[in-house]
LORO-384399 format. One record per atom (N, C-alpha, C): residue in one letter; atom name; x, y, z. Coordinates in steps of 0.02 Angstrom, whole numbers, plus 50000, padded with zeros to 5 digits. Layout:
<nodes>
<A; CA; <X; Y; Z>>;
...
</nodes>
This chain:
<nodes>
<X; N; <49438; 48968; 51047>>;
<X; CA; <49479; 49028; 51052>>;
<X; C; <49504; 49047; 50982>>;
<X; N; <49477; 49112; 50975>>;
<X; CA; <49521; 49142; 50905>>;
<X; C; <49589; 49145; 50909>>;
<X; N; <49602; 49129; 50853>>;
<X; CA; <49697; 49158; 50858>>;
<X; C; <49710; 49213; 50780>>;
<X; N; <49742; 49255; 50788>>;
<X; CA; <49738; 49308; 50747>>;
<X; C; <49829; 49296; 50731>>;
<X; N; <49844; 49298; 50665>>;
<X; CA; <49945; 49299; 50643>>;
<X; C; <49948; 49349; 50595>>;
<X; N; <49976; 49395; 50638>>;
<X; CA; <49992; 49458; 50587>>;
<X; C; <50038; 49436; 50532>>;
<X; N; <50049; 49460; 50490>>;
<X; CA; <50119; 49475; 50443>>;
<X; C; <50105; 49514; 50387>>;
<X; N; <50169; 49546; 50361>>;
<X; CA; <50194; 49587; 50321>>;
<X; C; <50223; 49648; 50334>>;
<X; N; <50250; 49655; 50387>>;
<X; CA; <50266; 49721; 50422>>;
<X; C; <50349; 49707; 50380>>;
<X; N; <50378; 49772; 50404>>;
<X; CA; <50445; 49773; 50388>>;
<X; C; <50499; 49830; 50391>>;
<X; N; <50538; 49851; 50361>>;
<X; CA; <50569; 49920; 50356>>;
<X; C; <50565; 49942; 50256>>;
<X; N; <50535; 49988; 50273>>;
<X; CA; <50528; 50025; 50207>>;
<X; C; <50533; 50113; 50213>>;
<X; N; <50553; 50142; 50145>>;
<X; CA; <50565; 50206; 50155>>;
<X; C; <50496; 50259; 50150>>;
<X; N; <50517; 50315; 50200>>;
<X; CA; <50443; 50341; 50166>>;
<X; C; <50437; 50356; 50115>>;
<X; N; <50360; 50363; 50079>>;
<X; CA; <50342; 50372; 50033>>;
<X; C; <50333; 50288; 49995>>;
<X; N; <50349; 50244; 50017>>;
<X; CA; <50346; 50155; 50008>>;
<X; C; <50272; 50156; 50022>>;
<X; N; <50248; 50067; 49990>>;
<X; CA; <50202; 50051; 50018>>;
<X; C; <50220; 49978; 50079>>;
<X; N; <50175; 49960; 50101>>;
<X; CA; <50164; 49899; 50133>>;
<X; C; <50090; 49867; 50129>>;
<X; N; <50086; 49794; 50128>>;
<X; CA; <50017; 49786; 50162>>;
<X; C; <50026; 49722; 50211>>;
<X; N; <49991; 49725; 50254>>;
<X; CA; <49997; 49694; 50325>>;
<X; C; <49913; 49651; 50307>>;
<X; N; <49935; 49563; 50325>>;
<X; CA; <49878; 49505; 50331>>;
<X; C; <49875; 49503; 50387>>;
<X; N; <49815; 49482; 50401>>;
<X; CA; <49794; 49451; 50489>>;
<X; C; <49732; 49398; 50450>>;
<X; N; <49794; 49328; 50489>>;
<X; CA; <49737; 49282; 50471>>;
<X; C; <49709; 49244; 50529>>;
<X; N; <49641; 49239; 50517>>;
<X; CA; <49622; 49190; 50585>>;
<X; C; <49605; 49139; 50561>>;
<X; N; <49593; 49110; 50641>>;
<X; CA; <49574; 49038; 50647>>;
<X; C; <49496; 49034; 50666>>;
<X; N; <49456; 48959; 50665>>;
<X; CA; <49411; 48987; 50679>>;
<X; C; <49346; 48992; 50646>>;
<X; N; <49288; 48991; 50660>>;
<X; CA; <49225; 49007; 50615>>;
<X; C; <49190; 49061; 50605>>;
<X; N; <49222; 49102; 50674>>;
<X; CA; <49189; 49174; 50657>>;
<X; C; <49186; 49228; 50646>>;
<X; N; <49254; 49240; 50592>>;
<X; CA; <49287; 49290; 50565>>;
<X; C; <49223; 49336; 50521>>;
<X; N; <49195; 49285; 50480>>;
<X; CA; <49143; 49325; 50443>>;
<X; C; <49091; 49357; 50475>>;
<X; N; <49071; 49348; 50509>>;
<X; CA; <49023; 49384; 50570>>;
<X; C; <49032; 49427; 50624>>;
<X; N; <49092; 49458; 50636>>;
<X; CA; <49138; 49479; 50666>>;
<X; C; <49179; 49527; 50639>>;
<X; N; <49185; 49569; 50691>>;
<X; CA; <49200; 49670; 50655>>;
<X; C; <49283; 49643; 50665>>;
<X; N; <49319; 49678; 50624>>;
<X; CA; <49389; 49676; 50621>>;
<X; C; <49415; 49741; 50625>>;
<X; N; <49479; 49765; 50652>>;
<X; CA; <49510; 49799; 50655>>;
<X; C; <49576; 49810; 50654>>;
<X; N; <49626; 49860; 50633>>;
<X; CA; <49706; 49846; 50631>>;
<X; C; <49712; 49929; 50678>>;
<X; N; <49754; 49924; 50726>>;
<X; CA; <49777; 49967; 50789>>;
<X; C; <49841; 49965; 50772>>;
<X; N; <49880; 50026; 50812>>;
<X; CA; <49962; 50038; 50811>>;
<X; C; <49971; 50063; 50882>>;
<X; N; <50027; 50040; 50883>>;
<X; CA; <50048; 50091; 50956>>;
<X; C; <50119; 50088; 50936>>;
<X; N; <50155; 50154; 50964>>;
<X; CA; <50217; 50151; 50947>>;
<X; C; <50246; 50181; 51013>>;
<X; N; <50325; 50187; 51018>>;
<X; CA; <50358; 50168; 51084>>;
<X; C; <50324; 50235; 51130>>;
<X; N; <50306; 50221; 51193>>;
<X; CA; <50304; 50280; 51207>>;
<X; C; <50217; 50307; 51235>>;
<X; N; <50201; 50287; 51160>>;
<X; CA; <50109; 50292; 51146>>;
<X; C; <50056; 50250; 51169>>;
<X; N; <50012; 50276; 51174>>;
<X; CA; <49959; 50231; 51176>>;
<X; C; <49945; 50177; 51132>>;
<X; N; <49906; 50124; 51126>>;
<X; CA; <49883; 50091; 51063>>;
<X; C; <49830; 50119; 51031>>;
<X; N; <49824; 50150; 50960>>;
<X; CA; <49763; 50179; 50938>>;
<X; C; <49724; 50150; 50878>>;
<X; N; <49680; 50167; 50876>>;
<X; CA; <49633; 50112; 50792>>;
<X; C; <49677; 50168; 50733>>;
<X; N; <49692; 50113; 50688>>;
<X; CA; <49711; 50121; 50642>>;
<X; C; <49640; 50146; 50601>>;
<X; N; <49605; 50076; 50569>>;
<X; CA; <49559; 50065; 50521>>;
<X; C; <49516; 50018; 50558>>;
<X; N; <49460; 50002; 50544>>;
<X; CA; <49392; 49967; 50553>>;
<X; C; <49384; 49938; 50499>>;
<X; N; <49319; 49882; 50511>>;
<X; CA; <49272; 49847; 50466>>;
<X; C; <49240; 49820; 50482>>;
<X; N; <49174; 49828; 50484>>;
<X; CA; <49116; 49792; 50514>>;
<X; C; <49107; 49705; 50461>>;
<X; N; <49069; 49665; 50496>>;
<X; CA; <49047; 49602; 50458>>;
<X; C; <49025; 49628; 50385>>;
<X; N; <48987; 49681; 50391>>;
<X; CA; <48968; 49680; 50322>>;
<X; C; <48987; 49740; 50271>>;
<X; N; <49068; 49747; 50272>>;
<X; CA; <49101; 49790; 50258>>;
<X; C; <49111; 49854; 50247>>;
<X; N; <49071; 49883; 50319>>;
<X; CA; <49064; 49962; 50315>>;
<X; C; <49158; 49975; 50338>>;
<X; N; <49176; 50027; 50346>>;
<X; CA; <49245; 50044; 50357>>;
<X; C; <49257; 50102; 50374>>;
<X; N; <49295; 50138; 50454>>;
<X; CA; <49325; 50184; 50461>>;
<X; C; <49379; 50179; 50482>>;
<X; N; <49408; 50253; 50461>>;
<X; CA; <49500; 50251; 50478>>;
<X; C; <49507; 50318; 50532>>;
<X; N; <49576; 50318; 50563>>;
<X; CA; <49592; 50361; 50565>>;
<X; C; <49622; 50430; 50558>>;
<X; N; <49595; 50474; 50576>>;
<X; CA; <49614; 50535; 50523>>;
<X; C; <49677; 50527; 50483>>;
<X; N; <49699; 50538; 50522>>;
<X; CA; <49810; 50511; 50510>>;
<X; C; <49801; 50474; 50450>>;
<X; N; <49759; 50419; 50428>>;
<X; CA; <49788; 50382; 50386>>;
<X; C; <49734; 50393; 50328>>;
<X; N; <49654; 50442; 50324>>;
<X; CA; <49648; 50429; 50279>>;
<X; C; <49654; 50443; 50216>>;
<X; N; <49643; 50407; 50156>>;
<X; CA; <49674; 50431; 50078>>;
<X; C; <49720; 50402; 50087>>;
<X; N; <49776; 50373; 50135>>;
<X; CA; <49823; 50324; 50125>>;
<X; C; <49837; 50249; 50142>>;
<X; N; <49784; 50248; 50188>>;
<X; CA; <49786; 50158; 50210>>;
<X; C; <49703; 50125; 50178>>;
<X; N; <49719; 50079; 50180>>;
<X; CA; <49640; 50021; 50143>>;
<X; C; <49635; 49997; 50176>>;
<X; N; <49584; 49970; 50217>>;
<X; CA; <49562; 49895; 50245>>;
<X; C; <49541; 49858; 50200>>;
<X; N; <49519; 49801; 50231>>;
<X; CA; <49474; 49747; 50173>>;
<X; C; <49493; 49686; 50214>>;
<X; N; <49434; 49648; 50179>>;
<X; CA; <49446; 49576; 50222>>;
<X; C; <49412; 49524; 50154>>;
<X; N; <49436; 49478; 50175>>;
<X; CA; <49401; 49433; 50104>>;
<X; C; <49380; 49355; 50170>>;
<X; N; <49325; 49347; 50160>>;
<X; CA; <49269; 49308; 50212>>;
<X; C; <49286; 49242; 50194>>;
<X; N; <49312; 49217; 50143>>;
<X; CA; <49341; 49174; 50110>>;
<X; C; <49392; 49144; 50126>>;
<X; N; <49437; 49177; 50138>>;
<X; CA; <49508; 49160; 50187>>;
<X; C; <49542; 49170; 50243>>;
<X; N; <49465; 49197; 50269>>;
<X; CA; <49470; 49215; 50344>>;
<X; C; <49532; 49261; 50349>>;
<X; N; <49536; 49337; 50313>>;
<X; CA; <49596; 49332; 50321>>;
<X; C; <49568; 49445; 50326>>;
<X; N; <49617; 49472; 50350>>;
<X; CA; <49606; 49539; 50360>>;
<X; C; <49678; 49555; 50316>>;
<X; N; <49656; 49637; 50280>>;
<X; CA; <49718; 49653; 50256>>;
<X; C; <49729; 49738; 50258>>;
<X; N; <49795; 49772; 50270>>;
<X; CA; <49793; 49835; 50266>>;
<X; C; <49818; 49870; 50232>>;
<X; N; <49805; 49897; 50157>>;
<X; CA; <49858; 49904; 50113>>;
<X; C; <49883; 49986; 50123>>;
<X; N; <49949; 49988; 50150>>;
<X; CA; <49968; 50058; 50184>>;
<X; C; <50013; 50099; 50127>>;
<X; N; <50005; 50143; 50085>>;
<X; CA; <50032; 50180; 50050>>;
<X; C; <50051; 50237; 50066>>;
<X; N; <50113; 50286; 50033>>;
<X; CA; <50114; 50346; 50045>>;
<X; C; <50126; 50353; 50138>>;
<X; N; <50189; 50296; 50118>>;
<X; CA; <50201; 50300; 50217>>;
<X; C; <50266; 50357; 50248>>;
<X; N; <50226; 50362; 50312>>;
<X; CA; <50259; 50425; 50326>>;
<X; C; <50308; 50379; 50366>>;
<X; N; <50363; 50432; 50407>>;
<X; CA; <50433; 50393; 50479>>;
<X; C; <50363; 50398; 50543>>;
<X; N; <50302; 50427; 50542>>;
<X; CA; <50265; 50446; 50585>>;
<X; C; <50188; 50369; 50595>>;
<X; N; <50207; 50337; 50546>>;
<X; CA; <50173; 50256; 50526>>;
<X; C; <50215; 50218; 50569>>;
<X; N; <50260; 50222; 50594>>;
<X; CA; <50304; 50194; 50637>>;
<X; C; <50294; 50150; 50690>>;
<X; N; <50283; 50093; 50695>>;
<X; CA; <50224; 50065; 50753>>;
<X; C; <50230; 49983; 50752>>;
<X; N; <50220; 49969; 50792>>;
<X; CA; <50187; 49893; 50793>>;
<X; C; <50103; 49875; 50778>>;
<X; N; <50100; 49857; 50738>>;
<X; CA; <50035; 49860; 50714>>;
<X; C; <49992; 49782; 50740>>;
<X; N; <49944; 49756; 50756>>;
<X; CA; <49903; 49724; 50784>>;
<X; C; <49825; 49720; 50739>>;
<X; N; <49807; 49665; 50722>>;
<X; CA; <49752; 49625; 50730>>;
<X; C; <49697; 49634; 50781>>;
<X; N; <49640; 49643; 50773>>;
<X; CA; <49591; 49650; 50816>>;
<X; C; <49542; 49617; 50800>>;
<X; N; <49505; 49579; 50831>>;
<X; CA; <49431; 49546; 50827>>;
<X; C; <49380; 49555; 50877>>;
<X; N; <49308; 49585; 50844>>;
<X; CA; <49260; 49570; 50900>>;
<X; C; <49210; 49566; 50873>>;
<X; N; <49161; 49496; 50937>>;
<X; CA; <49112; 49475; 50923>>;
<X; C; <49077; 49495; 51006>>;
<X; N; <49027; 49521; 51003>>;
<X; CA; <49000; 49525; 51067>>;
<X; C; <49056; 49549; 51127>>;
<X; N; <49056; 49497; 51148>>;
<X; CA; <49093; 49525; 51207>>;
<X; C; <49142; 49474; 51188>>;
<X; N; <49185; 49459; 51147>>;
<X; CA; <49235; 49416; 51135>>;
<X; C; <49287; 49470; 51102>>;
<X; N; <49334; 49478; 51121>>;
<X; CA; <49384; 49515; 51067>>;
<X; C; <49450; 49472; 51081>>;
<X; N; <49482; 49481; 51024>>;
<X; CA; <49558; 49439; 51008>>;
<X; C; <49585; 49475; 50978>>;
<X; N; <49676; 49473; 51007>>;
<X; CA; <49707; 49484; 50983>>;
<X; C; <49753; 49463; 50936>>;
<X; N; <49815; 49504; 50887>>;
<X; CA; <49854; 49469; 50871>>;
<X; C; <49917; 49479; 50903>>;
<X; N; <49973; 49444; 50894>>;
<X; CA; <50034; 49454; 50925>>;
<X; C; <50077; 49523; 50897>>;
<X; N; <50057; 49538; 50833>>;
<X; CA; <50096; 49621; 50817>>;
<X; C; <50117; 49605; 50769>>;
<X; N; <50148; 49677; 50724>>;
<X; CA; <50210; 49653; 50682>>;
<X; C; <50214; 49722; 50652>>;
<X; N; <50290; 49723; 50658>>;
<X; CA; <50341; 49789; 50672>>;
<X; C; <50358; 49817; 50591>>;
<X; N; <50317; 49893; 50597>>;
<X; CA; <50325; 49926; 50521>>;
<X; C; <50380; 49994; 50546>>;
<X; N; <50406; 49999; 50514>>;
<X; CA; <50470; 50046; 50507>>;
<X; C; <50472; 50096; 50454>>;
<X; N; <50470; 50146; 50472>>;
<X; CA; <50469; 50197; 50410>>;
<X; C; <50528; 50236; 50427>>;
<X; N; <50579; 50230; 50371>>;
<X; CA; <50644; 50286; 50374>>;
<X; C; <50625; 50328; 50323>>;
<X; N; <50655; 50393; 50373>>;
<X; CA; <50654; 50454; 50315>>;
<X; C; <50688; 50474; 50251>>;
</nodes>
């Protein structure tokens, strides 16, 4: 079983940056598409950003020109570097993994944007 541990979320003002780790456990992070999702109160959960195993990458409109993905295969580790944040970034943000028909989650972690 994968296990996915978000961190770096927090309260920052807009126009701040953040970047949010998701590290797993595990052998099959490198072979395996990653993703970071938000849902905020109210909302649905939606894809943030993507990344395939072999580091292709899409975002969502909303964020792009301001958020990065990236993953380094090395430390099994996913990262989202979020700049130029709006009060509308507002969300619990989540970890995603999938391999086939395997997907994992992470437990979350709460970004705050004041105006």
């Amino acid at each position: 079983q994968v296990q996915l541990v978000e961190s770096g979320g927090g309260l920052v003002q807009a126009g701040g940056s953040l970047r949010l780790s998701c590290a797993a456990s595990g052998s099959i992070f490198s072979i395996s598409a990653m993703g970071w999702y938000r849902q905020a109160p109210g909302k649905q959960r939606e894809l943030v950003a993507g990344i395939t195993s072999g580091g292709s990458t899409n975002y969502a409109d909303s964020v792009k020109g301001r958020f990065t993905i990236s993953r380094d295969n090395a430390k099994n580790t996913l990262y989202l570097q979020m700049n130029s944040l709006k009060p509308e970034d507002t969300a619990v943000y989540y970890c995603n993994l999938k391999r086939g028909v395997r997907v994992s989650w992470g437990q979350g972690t709460q970004v705050t944007v004041s105006s």
